[in-house]
mmCIF entry with sequence, helices, sheets and N, C-alpha, C, O atoms, coordinates in Angstrom:
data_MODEL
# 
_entry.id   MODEL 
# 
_entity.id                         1 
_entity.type                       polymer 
_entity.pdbx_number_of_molecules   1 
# 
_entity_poly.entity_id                      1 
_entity_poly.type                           'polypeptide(L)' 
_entity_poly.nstd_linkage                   no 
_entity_poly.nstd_monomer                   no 
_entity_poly.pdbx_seq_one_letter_code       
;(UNK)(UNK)(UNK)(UNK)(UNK)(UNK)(UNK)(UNK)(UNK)(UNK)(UNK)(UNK)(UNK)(UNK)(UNK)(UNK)
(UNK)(UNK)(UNK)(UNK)(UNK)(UNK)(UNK)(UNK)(UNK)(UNK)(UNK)(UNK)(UNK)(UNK)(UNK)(UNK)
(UNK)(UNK)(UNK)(UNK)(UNK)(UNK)(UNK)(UNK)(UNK)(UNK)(UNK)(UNK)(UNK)(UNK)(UNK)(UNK)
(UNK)(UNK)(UNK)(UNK)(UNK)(UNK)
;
_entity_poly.pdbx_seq_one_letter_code_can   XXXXXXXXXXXXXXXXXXXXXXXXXXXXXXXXXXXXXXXXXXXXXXXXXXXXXX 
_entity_poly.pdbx_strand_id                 A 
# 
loop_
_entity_poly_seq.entity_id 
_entity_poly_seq.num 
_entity_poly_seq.mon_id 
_entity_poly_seq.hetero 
1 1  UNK n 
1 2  UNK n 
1 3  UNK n 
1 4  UNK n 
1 5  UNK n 
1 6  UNK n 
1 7  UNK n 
1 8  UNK n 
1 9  UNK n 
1 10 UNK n 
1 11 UNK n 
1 12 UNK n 
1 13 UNK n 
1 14 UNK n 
1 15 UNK n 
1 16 UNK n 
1 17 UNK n 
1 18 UNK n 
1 19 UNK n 
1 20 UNK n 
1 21 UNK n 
1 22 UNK n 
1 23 UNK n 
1 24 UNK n 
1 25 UNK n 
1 26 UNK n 
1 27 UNK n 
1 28 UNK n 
1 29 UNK n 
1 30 UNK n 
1 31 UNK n 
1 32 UNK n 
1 33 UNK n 
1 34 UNK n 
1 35 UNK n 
1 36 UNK n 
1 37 UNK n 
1 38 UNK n 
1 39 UNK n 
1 40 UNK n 
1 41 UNK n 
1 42 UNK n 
1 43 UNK n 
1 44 UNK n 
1 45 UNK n 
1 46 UNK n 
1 47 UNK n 
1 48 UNK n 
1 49 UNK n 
1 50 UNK n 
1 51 UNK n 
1 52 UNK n 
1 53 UNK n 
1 54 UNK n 
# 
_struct_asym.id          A 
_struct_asym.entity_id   1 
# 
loop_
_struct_conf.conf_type_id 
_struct_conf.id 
_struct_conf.pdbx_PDB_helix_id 
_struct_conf.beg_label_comp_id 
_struct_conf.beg_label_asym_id 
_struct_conf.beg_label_seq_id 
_struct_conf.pdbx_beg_PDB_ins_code 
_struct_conf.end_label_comp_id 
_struct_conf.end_label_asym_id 
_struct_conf.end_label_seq_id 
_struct_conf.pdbx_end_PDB_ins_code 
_struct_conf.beg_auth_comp_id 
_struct_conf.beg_auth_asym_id 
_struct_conf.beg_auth_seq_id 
_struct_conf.end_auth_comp_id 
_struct_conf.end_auth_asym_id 
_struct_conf.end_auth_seq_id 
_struct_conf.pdbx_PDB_helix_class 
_struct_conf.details 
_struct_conf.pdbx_PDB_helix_length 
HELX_P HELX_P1 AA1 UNK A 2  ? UNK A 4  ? UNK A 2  UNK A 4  5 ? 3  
HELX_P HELX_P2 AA2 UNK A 5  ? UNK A 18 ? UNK A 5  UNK A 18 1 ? 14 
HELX_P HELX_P3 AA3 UNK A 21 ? UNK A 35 ? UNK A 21 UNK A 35 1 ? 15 
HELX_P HELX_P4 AA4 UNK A 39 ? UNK A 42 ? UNK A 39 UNK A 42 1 ? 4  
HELX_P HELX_P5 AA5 UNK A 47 ? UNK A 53 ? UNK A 47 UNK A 53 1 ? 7  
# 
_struct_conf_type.id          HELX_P 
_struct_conf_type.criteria    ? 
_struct_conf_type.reference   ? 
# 
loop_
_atom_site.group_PDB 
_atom_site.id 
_atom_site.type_symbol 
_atom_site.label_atom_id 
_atom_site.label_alt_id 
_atom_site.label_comp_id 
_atom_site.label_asym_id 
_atom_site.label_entity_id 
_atom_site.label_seq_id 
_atom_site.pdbx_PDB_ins_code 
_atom_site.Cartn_x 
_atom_site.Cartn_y 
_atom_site.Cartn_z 
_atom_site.occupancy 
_atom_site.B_iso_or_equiv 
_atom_site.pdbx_formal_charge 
_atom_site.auth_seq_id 
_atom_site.auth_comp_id 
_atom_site.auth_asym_id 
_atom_site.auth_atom_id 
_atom_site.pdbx_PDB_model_num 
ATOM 1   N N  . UNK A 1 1  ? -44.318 10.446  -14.334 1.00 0.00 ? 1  UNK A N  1 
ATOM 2   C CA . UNK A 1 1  ? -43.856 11.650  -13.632 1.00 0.00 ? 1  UNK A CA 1 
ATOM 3   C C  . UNK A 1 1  ? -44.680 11.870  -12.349 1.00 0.00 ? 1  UNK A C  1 
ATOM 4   O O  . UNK A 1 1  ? -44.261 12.148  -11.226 1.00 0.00 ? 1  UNK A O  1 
ATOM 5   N N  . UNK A 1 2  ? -46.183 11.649  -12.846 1.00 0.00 ? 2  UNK A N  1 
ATOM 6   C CA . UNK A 1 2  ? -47.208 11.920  -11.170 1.00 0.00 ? 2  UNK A CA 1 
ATOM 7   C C  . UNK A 1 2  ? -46.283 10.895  -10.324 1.00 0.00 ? 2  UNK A C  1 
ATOM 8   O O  . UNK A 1 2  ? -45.748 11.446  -9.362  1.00 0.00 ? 2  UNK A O  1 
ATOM 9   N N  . UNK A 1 3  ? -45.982 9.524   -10.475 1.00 0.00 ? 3  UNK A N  1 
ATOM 10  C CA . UNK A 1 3  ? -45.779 8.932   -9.674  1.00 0.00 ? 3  UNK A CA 1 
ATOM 11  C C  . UNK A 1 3  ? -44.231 9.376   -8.749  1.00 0.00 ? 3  UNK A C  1 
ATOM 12  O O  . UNK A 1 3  ? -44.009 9.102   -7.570  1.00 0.00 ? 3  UNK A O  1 
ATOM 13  N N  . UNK A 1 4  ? -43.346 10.095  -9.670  1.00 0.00 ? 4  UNK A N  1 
ATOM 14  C CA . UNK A 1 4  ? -41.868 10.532  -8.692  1.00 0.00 ? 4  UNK A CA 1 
ATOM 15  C C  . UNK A 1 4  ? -42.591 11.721  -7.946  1.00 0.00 ? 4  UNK A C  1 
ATOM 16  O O  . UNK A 1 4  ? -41.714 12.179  -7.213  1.00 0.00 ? 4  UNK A O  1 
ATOM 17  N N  . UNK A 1 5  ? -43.807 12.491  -7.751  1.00 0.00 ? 5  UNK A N  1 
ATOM 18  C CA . UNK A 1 5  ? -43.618 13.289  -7.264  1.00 0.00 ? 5  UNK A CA 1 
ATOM 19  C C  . UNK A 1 5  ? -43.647 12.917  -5.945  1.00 0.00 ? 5  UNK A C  1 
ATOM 20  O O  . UNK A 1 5  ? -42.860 13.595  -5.286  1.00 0.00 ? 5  UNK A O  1 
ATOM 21  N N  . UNK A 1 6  ? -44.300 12.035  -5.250  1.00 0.00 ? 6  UNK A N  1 
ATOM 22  C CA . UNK A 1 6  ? -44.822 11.751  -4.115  1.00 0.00 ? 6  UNK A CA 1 
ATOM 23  C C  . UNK A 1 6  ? -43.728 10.867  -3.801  1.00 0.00 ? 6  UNK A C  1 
ATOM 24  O O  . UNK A 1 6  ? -43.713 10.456  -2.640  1.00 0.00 ? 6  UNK A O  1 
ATOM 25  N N  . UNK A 1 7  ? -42.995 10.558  -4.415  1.00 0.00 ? 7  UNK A N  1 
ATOM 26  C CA . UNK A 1 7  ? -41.180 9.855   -4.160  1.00 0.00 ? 7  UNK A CA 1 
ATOM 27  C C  . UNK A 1 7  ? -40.667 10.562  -3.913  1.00 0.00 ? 7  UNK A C  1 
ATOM 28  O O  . UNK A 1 7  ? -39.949 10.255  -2.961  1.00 0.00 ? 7  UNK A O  1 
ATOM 29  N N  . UNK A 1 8  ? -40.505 11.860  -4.336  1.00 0.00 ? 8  UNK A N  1 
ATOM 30  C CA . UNK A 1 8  ? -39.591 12.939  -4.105  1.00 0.00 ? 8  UNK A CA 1 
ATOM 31  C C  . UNK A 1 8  ? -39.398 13.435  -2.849  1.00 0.00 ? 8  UNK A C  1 
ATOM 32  O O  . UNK A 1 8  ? -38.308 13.612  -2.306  1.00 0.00 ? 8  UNK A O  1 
ATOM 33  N N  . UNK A 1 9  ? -40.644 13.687  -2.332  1.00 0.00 ? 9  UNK A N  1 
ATOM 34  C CA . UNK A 1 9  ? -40.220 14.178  -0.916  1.00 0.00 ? 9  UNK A CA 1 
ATOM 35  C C  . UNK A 1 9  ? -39.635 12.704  0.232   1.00 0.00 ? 9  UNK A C  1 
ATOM 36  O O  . UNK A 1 9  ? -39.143 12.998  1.322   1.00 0.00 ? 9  UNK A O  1 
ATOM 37  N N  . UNK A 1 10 ? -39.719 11.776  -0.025  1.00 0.00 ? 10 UNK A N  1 
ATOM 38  C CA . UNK A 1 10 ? -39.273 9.821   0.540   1.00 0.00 ? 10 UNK A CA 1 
ATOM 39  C C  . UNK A 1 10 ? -38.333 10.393  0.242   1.00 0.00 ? 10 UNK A C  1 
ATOM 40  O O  . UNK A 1 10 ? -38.025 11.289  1.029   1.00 0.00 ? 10 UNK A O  1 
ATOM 41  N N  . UNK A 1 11 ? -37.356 10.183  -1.070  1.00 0.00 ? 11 UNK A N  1 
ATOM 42  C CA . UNK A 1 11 ? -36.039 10.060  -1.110  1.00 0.00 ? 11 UNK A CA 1 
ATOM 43  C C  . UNK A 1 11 ? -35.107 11.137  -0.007  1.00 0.00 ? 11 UNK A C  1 
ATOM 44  O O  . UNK A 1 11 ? -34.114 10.671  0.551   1.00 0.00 ? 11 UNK A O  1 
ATOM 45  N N  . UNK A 1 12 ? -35.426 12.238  0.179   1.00 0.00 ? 12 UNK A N  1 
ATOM 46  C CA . UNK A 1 12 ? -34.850 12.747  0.623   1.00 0.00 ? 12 UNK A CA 1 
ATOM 47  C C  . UNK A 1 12 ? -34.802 12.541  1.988   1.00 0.00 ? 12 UNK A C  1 
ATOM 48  O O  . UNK A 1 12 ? -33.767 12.735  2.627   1.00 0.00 ? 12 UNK A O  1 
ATOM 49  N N  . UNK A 1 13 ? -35.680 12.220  2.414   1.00 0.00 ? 13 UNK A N  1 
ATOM 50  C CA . UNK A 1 13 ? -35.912 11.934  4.034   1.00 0.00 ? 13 UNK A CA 1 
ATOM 51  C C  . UNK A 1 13 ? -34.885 10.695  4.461   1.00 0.00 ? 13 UNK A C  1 
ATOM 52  O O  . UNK A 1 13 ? -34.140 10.644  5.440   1.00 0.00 ? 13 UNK A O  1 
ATOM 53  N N  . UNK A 1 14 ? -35.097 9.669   3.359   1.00 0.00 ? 14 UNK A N  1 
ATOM 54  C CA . UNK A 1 14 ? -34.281 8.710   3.621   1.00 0.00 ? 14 UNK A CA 1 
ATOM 55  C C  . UNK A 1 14 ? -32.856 8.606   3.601   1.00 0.00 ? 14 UNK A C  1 
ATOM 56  O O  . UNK A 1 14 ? -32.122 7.839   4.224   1.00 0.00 ? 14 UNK A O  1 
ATOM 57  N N  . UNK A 1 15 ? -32.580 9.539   2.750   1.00 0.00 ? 15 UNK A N  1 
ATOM 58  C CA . UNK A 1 15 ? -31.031 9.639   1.925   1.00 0.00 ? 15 UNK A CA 1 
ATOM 59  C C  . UNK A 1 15 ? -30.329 10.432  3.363   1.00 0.00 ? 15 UNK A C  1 
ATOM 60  O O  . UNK A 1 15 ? -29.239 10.075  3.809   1.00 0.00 ? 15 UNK A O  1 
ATOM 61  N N  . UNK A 1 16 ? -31.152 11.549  3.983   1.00 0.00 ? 16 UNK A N  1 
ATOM 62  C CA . UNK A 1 16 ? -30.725 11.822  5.450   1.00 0.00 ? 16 UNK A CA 1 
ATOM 63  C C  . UNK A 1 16 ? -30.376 11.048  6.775   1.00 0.00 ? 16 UNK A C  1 
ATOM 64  O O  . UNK A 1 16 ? -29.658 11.342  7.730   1.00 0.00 ? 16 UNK A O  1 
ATOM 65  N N  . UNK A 1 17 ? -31.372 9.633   6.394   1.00 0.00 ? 17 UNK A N  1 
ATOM 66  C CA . UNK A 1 17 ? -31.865 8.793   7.797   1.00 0.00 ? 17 UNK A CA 1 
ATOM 67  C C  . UNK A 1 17 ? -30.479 7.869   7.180   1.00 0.00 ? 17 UNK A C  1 
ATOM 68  O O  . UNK A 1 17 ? -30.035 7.076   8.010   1.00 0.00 ? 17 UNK A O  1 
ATOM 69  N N  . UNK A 1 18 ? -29.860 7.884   6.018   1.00 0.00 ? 18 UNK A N  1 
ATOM 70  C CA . UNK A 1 18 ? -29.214 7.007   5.373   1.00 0.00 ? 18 UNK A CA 1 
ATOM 71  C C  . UNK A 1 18 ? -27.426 7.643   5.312   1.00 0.00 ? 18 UNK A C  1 
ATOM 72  O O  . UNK A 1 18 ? -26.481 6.865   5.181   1.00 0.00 ? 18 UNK A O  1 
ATOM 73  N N  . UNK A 1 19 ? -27.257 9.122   5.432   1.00 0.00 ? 19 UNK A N  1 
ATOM 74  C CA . UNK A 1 19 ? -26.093 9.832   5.242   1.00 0.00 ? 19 UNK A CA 1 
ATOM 75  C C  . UNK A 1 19 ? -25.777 9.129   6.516   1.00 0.00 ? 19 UNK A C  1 
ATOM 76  O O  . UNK A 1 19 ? -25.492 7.993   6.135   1.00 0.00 ? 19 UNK A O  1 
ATOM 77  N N  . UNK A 1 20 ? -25.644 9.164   8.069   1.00 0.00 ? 20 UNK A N  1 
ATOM 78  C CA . UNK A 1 20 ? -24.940 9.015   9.287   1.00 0.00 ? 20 UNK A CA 1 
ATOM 79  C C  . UNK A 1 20 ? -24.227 7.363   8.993   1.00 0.00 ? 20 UNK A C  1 
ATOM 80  O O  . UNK A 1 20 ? -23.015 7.152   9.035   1.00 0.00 ? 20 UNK A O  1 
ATOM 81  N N  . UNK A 1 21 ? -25.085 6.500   8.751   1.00 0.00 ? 21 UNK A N  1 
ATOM 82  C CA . UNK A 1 21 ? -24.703 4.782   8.300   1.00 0.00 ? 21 UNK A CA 1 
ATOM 83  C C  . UNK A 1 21 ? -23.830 4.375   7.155   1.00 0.00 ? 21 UNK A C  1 
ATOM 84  O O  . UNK A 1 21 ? -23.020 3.476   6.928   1.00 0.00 ? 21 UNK A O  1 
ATOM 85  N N  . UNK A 1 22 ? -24.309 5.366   6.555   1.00 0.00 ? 22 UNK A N  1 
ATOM 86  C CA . UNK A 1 22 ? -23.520 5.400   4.658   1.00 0.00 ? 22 UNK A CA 1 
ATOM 87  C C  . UNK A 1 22 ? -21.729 5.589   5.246   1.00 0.00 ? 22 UNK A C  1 
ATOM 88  O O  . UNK A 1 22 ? -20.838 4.808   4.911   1.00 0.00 ? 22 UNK A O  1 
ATOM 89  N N  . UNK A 1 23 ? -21.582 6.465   5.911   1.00 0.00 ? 23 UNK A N  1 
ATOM 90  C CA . UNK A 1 23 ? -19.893 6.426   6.481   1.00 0.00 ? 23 UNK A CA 1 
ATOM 91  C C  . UNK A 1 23 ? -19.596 5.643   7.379   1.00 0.00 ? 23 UNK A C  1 
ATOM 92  O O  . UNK A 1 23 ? -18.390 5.489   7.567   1.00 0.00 ? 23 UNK A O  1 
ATOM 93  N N  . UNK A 1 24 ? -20.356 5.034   8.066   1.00 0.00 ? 24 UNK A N  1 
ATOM 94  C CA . UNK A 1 24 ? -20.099 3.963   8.948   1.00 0.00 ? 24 UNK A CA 1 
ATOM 95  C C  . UNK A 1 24 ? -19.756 2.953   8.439   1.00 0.00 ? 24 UNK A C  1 
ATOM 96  O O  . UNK A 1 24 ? -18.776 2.277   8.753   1.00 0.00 ? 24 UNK A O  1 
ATOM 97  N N  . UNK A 1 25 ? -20.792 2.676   7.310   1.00 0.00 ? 25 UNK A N  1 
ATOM 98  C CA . UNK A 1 25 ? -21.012 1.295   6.407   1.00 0.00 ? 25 UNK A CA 1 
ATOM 99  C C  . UNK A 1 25 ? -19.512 1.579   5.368   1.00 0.00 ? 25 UNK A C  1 
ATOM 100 O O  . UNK A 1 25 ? -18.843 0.558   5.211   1.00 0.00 ? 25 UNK A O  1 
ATOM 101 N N  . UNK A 1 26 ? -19.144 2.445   4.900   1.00 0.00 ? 26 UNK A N  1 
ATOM 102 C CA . UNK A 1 26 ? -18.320 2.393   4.276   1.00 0.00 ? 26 UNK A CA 1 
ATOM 103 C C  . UNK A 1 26 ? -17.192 2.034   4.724   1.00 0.00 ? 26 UNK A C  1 
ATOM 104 O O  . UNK A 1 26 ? -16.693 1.217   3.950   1.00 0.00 ? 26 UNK A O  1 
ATOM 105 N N  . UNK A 1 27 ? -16.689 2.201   5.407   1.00 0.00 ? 27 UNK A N  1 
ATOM 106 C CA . UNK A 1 27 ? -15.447 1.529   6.055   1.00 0.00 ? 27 UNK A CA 1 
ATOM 107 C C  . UNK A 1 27 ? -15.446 0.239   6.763   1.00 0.00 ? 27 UNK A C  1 
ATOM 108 O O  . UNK A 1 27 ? -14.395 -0.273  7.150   1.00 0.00 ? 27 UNK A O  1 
ATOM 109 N N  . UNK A 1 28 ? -16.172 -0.097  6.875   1.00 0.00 ? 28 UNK A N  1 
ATOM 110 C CA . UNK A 1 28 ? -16.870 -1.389  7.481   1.00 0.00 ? 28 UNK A CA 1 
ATOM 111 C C  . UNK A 1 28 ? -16.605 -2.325  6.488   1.00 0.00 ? 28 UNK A C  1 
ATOM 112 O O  . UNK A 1 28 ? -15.869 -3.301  6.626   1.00 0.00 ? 28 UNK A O  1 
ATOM 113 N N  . UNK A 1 29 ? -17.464 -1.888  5.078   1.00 0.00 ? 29 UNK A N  1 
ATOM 114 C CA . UNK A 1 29 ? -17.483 -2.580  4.105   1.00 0.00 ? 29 UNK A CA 1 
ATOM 115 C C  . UNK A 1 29 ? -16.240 -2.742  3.433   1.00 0.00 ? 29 UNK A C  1 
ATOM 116 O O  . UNK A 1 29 ? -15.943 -3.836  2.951   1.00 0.00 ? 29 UNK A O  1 
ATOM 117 N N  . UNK A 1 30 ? -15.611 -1.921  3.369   1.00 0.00 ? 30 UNK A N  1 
ATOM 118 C CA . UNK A 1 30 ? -13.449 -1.674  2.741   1.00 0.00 ? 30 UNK A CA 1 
ATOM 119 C C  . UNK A 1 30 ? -13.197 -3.344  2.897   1.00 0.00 ? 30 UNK A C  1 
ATOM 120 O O  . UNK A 1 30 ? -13.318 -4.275  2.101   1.00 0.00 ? 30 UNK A O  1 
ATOM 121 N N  . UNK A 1 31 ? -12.642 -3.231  4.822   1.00 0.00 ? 31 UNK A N  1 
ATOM 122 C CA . UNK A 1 31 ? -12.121 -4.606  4.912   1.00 0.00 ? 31 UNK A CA 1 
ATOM 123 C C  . UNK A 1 31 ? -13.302 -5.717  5.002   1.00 0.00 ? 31 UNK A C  1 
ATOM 124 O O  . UNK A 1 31 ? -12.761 -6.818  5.105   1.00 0.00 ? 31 UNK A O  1 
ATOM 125 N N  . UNK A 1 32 ? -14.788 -5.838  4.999   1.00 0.00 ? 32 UNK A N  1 
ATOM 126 C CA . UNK A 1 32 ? -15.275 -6.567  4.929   1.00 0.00 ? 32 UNK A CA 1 
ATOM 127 C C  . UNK A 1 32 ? -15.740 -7.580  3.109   1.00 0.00 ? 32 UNK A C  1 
ATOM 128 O O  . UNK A 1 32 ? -16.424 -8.592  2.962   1.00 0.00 ? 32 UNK A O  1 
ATOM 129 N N  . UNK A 1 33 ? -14.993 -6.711  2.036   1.00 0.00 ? 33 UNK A N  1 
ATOM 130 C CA . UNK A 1 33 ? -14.889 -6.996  0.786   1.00 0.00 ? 33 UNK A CA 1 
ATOM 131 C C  . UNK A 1 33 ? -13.775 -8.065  0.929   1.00 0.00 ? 33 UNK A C  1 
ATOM 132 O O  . UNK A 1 33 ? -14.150 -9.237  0.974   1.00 0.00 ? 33 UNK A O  1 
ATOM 133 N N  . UNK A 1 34 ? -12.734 -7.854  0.988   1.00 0.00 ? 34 UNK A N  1 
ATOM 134 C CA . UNK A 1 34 ? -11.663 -8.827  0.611   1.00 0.00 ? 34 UNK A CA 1 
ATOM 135 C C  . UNK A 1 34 ? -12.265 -10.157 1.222   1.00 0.00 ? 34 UNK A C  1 
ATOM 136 O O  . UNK A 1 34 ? -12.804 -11.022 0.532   1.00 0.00 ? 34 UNK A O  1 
ATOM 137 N N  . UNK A 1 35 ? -12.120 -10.218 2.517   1.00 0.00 ? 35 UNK A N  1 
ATOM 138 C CA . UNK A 1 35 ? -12.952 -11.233 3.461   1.00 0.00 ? 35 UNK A CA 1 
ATOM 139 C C  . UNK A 1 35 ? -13.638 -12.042 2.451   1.00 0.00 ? 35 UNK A C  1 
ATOM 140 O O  . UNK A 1 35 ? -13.317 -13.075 1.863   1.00 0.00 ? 35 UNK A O  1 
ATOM 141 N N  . UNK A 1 36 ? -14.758 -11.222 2.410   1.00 0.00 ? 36 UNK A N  1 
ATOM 142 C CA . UNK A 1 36 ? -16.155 -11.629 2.035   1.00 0.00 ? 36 UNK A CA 1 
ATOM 143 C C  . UNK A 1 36 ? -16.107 -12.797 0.626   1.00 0.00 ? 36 UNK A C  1 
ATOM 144 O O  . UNK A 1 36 ? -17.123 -13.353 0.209   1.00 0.00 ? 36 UNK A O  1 
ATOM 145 N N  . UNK A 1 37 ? -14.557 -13.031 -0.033  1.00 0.00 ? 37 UNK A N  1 
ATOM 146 C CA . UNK A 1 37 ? -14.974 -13.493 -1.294  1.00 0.00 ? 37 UNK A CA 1 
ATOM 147 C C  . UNK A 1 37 ? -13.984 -14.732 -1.147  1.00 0.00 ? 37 UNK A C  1 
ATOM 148 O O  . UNK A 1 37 ? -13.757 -15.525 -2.062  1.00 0.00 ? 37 UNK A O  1 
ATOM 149 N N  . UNK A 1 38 ? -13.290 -14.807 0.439   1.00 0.00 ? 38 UNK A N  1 
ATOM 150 C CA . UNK A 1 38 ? -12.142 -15.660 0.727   1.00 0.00 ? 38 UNK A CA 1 
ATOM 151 C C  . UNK A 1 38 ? -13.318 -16.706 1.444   1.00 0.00 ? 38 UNK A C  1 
ATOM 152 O O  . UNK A 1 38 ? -13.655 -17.837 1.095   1.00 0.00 ? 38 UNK A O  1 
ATOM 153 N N  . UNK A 1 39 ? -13.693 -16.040 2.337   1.00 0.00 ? 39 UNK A N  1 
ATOM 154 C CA . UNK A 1 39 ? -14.569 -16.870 2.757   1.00 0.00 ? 39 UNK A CA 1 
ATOM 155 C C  . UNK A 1 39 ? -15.601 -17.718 2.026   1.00 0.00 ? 39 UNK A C  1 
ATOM 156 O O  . UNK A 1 39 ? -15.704 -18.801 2.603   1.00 0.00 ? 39 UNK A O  1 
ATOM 157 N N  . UNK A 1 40 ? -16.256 -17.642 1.164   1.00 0.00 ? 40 UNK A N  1 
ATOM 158 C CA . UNK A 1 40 ? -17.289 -18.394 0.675   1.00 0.00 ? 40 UNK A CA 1 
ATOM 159 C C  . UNK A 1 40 ? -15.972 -19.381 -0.007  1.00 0.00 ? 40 UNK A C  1 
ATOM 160 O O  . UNK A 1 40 ? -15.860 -20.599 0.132   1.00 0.00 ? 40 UNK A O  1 
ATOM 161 N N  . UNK A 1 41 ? -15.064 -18.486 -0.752  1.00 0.00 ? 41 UNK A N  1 
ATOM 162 C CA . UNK A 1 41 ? -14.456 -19.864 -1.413  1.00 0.00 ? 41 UNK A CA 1 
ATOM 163 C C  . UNK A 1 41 ? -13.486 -20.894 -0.480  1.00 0.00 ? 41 UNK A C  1 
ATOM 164 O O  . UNK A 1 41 ? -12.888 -21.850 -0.974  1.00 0.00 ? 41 UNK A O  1 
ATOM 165 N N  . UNK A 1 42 ? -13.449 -20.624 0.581   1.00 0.00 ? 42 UNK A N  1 
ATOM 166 C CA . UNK A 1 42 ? -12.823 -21.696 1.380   1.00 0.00 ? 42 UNK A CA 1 
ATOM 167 C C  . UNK A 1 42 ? -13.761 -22.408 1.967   1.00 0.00 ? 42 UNK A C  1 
ATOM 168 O O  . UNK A 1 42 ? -13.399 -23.526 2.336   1.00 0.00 ? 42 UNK A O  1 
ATOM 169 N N  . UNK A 1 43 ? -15.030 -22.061 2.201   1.00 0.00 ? 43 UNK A N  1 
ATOM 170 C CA . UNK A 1 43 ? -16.621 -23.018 2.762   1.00 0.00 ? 43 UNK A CA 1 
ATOM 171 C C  . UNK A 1 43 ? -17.578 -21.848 2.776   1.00 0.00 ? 43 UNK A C  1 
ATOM 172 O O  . UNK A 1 43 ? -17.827 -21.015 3.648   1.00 0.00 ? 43 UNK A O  1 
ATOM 173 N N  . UNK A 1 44 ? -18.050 -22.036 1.520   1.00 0.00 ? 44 UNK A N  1 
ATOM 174 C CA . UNK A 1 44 ? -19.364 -21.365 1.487   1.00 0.00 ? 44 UNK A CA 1 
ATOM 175 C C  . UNK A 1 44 ? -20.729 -21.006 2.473   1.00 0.00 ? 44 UNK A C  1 
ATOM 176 O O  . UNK A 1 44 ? -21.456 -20.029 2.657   1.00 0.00 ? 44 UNK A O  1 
ATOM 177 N N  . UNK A 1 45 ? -20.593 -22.681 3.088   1.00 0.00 ? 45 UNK A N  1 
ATOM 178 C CA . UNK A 1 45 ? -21.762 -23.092 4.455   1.00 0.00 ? 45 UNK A CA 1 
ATOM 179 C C  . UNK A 1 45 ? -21.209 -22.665 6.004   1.00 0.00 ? 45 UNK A C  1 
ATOM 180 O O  . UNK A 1 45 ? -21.600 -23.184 7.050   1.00 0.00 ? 45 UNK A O  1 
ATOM 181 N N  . UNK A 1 46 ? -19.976 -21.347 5.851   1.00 0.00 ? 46 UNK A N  1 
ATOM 182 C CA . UNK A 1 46 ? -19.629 -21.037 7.108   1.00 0.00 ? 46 UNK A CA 1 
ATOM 183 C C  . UNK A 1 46 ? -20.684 -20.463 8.213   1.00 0.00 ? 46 UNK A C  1 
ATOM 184 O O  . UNK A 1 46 ? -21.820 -20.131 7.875   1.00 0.00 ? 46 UNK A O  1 
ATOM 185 N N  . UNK A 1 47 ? -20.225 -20.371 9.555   1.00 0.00 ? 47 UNK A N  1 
ATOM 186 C CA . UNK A 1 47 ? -21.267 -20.103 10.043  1.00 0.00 ? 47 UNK A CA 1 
ATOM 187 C C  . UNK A 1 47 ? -20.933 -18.324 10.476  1.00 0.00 ? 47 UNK A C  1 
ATOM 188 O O  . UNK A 1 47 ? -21.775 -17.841 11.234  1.00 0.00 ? 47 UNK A O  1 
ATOM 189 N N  . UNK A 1 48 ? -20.168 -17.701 10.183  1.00 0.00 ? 48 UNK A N  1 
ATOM 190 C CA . UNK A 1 48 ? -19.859 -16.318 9.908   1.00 0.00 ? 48 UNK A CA 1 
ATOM 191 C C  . UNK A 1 48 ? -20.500 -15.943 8.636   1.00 0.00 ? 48 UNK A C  1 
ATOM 192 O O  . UNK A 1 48 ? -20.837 -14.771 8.468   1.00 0.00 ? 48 UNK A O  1 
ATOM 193 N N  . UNK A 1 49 ? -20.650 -16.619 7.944   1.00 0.00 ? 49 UNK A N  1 
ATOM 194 C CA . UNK A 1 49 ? -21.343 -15.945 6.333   1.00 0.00 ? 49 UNK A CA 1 
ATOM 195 C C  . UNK A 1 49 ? -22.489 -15.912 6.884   1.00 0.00 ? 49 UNK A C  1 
ATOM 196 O O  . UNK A 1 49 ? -22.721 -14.705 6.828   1.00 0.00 ? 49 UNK A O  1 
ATOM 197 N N  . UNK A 1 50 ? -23.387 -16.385 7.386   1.00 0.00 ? 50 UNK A N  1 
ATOM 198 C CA . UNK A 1 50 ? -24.855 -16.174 8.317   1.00 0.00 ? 50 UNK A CA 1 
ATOM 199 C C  . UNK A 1 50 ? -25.094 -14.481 8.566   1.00 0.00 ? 50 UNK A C  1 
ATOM 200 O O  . UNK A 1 50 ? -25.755 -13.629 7.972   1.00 0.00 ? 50 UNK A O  1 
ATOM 201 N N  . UNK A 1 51 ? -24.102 -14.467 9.889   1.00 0.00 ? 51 UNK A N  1 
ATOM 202 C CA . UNK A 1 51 ? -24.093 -13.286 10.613  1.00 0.00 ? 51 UNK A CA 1 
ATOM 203 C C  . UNK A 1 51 ? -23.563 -11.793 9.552   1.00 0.00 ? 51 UNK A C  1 
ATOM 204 O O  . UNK A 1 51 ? -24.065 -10.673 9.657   1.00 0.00 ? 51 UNK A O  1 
ATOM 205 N N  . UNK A 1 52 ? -22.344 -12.220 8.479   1.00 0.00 ? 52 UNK A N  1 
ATOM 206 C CA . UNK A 1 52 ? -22.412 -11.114 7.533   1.00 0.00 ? 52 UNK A CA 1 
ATOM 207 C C  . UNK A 1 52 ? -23.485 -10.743 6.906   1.00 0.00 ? 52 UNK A C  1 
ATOM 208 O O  . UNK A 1 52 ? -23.670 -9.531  6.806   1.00 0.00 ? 52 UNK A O  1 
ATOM 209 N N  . UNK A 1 53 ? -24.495 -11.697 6.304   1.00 0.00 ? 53 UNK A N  1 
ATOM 210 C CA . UNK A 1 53 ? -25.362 -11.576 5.333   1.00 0.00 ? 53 UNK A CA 1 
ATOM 211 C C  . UNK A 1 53 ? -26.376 -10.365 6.321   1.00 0.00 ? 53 UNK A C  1 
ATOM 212 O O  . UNK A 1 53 ? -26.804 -9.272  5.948   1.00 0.00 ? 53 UNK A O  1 
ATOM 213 N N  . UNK A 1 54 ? -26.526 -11.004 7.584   1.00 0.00 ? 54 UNK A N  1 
ATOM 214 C CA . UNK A 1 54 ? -27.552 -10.617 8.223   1.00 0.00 ? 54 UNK A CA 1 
ATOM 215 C C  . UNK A 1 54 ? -26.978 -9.101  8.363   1.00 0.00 ? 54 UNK A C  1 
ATOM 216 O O  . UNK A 1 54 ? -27.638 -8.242  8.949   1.00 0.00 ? 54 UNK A O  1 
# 
């Protein structure tokens, strides 16, 4: 428990620095799912799977 306390005030700071990206990332991520599982199985060693990962 000592140890979440001094987490407690982190999470929140982050979860703020993290709300503006979290809706960005979400729609981003929608059509970047389907993609994401066509691609490896048609060539895993693409050179777009690089730049997604990153």
């Amino acid at each position: 428990m000592a140890t979440l306390k001094p987490m407690t005030p982190l999470q929140p700071q982050m979860q703020a620095s993290m709300k503006p990206p979290s809706p960005l990332r979400a729609p981003e991520q929608q059509p970047l799912k389907p993609t994401t599982p066509l691609q490896p199985k048609n060539a895993p060693k693409t050179p777009m799977s690089h730049p997604h990962r990153r």
